[in-house]
C-alpha positions as CSV (number, residue, x, y, z in Angstrom):
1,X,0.0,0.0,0.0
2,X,1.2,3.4,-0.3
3,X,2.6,5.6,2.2
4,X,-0.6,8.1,1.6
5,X,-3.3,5.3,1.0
6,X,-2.0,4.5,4.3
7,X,-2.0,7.9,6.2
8,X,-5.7,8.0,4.7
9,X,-6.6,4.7,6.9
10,X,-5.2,6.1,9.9
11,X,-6.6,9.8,9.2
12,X,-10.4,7.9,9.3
13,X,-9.3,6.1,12.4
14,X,-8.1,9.4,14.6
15,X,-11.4,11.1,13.3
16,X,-13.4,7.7,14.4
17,X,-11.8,7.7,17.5
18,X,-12.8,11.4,18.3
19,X,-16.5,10.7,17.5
20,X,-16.3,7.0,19.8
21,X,-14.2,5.1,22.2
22,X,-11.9,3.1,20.6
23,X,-14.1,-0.1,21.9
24,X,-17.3,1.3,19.6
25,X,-14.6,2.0,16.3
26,X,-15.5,-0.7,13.5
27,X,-13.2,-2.0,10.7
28,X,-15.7,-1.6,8.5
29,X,-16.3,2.2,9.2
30,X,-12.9,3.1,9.0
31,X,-12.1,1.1,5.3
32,X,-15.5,2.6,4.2
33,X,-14.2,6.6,5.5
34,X,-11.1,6.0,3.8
35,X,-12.5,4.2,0.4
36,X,-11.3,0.7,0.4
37,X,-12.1,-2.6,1.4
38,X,-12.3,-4.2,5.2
39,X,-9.7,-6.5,3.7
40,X,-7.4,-4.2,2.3
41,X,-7.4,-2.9,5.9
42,X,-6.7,-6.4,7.3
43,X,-3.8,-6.9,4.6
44,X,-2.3,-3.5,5.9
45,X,-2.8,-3.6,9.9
46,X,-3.4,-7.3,10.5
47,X,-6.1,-6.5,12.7
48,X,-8.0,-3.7,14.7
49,X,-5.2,-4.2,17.5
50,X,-2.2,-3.7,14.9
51,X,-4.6,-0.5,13.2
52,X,-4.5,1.1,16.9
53,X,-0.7,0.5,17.2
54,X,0.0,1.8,13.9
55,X,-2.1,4.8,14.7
56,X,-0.6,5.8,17.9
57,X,3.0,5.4,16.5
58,X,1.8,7.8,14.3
59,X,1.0,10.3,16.8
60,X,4.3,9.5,18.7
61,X,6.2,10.0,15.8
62,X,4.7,13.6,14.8
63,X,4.9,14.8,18.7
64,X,8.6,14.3,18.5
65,X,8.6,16.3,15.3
66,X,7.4,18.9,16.3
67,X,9.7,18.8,19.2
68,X,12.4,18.9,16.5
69,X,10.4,21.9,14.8
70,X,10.2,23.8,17.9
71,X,13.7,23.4,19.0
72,X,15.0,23.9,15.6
73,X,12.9,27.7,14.7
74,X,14.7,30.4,13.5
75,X,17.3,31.6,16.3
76,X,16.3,34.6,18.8
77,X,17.1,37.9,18.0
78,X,16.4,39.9,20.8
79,X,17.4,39.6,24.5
80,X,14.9,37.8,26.7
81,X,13.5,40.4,29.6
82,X,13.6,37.8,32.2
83,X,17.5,37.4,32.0
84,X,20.6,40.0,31.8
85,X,21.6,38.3,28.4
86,X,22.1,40.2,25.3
87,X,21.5,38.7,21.9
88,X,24.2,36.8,20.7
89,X,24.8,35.2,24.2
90,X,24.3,31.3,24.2
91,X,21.5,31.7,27.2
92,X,19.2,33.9,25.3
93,X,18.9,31.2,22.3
94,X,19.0,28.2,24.9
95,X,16.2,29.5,27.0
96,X,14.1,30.6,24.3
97,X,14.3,27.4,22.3
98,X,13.7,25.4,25.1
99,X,10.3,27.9,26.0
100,X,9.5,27.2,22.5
101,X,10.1,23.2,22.8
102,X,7.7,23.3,26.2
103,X,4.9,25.3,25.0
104,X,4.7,22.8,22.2
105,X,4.8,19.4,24.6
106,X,2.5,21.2,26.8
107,X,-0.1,22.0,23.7
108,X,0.3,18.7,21.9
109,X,-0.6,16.9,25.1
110,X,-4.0,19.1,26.0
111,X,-5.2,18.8,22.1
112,X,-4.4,15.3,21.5
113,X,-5.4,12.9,23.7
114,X,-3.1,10.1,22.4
115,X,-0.1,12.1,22.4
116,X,-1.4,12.8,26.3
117,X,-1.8,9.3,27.1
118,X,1.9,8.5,25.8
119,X,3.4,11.6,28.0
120,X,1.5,10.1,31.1
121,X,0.9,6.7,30.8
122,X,-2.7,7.3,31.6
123,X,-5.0,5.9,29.1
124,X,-8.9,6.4,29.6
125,X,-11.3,3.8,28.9
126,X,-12.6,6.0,25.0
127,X,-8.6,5.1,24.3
128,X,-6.8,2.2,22.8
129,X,-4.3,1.2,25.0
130,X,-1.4,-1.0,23.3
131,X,1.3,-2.9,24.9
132,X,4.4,-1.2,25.2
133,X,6.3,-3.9,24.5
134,X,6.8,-5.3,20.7
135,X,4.1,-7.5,19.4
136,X,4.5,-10.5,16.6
137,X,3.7,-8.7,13.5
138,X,1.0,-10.3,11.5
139,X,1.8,-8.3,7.9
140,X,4.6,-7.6,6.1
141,X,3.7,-4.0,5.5
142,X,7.4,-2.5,6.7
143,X,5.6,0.5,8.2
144,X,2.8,-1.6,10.2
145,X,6.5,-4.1,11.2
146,X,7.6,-0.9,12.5
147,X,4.1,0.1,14.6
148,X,4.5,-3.8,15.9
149,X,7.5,-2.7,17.6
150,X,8.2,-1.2,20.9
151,X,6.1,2.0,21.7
152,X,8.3,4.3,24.0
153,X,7.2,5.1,27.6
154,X,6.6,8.1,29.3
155,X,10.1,7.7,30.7
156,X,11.4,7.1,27.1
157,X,9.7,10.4,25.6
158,X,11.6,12.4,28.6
159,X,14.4,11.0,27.4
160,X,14.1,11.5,23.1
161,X,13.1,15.0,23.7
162,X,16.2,15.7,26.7
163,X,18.3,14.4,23.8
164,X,16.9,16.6,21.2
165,X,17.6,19.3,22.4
166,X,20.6,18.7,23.9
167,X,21.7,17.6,20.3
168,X,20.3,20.9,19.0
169,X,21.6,23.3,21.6
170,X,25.3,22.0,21.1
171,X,25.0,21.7,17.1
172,X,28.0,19.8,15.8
173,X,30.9,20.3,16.6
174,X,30.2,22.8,19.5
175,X,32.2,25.5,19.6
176,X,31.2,27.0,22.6
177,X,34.2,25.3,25.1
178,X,32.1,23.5,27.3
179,X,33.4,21.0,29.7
180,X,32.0,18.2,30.7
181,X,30.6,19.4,33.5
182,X,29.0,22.0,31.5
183,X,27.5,19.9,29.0
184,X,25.9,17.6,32.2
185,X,24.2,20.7,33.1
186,X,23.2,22.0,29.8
187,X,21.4,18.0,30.0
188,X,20.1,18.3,33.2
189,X,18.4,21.8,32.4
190,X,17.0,20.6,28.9
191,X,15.6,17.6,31.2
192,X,14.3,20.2,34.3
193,X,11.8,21.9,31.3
194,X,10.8,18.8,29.8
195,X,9.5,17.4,33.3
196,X,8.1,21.1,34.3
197,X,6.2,20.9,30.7
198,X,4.8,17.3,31.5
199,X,3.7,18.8,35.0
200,X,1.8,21.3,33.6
201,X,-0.3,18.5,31.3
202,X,-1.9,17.2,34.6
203,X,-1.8,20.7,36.5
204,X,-2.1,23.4,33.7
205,X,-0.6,26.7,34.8
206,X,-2.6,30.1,35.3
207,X,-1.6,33.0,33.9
208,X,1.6,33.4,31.5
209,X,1.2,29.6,30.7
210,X,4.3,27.4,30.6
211,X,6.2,29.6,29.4
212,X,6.6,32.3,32.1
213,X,7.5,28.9,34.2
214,X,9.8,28.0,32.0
215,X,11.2,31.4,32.3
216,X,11.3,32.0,35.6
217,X,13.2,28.7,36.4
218,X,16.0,28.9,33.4
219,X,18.0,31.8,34.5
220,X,18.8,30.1,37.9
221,X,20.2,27.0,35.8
222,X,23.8,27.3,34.1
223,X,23.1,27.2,30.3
């Protein structure tokens, strides 16, 4: 099948999903919303089970790109307020990518409840609610081999993204000197606003959102 035929299948599941709980979604609905046969649906997923791996892969896969989208925006070009940094230092372009990374978890996570269930771990009863863990793949669609595999936890995603933009904030080859010990901070900082973004998905903030928090706790970490 190809790579679009398949987005369509999944595109008719999210939108199934939003209208019922996974439990009420039919095979038959979702090959009829996206113009093909229950079978060619079976020859693609392997089976309902395999269709709600494959779809919350999916959603896994396009919350960590736009992770990488956020991270990766055009550079800063004014001073942040909240800091004595001018533009040009490495702080103003760390803390403002990293705002820009945790306003994005913490809005991926309220408007799509997939993407929230992976960050948490908490999956309500209208959700599917695969095994982490790899599953014997019934096709030999290379994309749905892929879904079979392992899902990441919510541990996993603090991890990917604490990469990221650690990855991003160095570049290659970093020029900027820093020491180990540097660099471990730089790390642990990336991962302090990745957890405070996850905390406000279960507590949302008031005023000034996540990223005034963000804000308010960068300058008092050594990036």
């Amino acid at each position: 099948m190809m790579p679009a035929a398949r987005e369509s299948l999944l595109d008719a599941a999210y939108r199934a999903l939003a209208r019922r709980p996974w439990s009420a979604v039919r095979m038959v609905d979702v090959a009829a919303a996206a113009g093909v046969s229950r079978q060619t649906l079976y020859n693609e997923f392997g089976s309902k089970d395999g269709l709600a791996r494959a779809l919350v892969r999916r959603e896994a896969d396009a919350y960590l790109a736009g992770v990488d989208r956020a991270l990766s925006g055009p550079a800063p070009s004014r001073a942040d307020p909240h800091t004595d940094a001018c533009p040009g230092d490495p702080r103003v372009e760390t803390g403002q990518r990293l705002t820009a990374a945790a306003e994005w978890i913490a809005a991926a996570a309220r408007e799509n409840a997939l993407v929230r269930a992976l960050l948490t771990g908490c999956w309500s009863e209208r959700l599917p609610a695969p095994a982490l863990a790899a599953v014997p793949s019934t096709t030999a669609a290379p994309a749905q081999r892929r879904a079979d595999g392992p899902l990441p936890s919510p541990g996993d995603f603090v991890s990917l993204v604490r990469d990221r933009a650690v990855a991003v904030l160095t570049g290659p080859g970093d020029g900027t000197g820093r020491d180990k010990a540097e660099a471990a901070e730089l790390a642990r900082s990336c991962e302090l606003v990745v957890r405070l973004a996850l905390s406000c998905v279960a507590a949302p903030p008031g005023e000034g959102g996540v990223a005034e928090l963000v804000r308010a706790v960068l300058p008092r970490q050594p990036v």
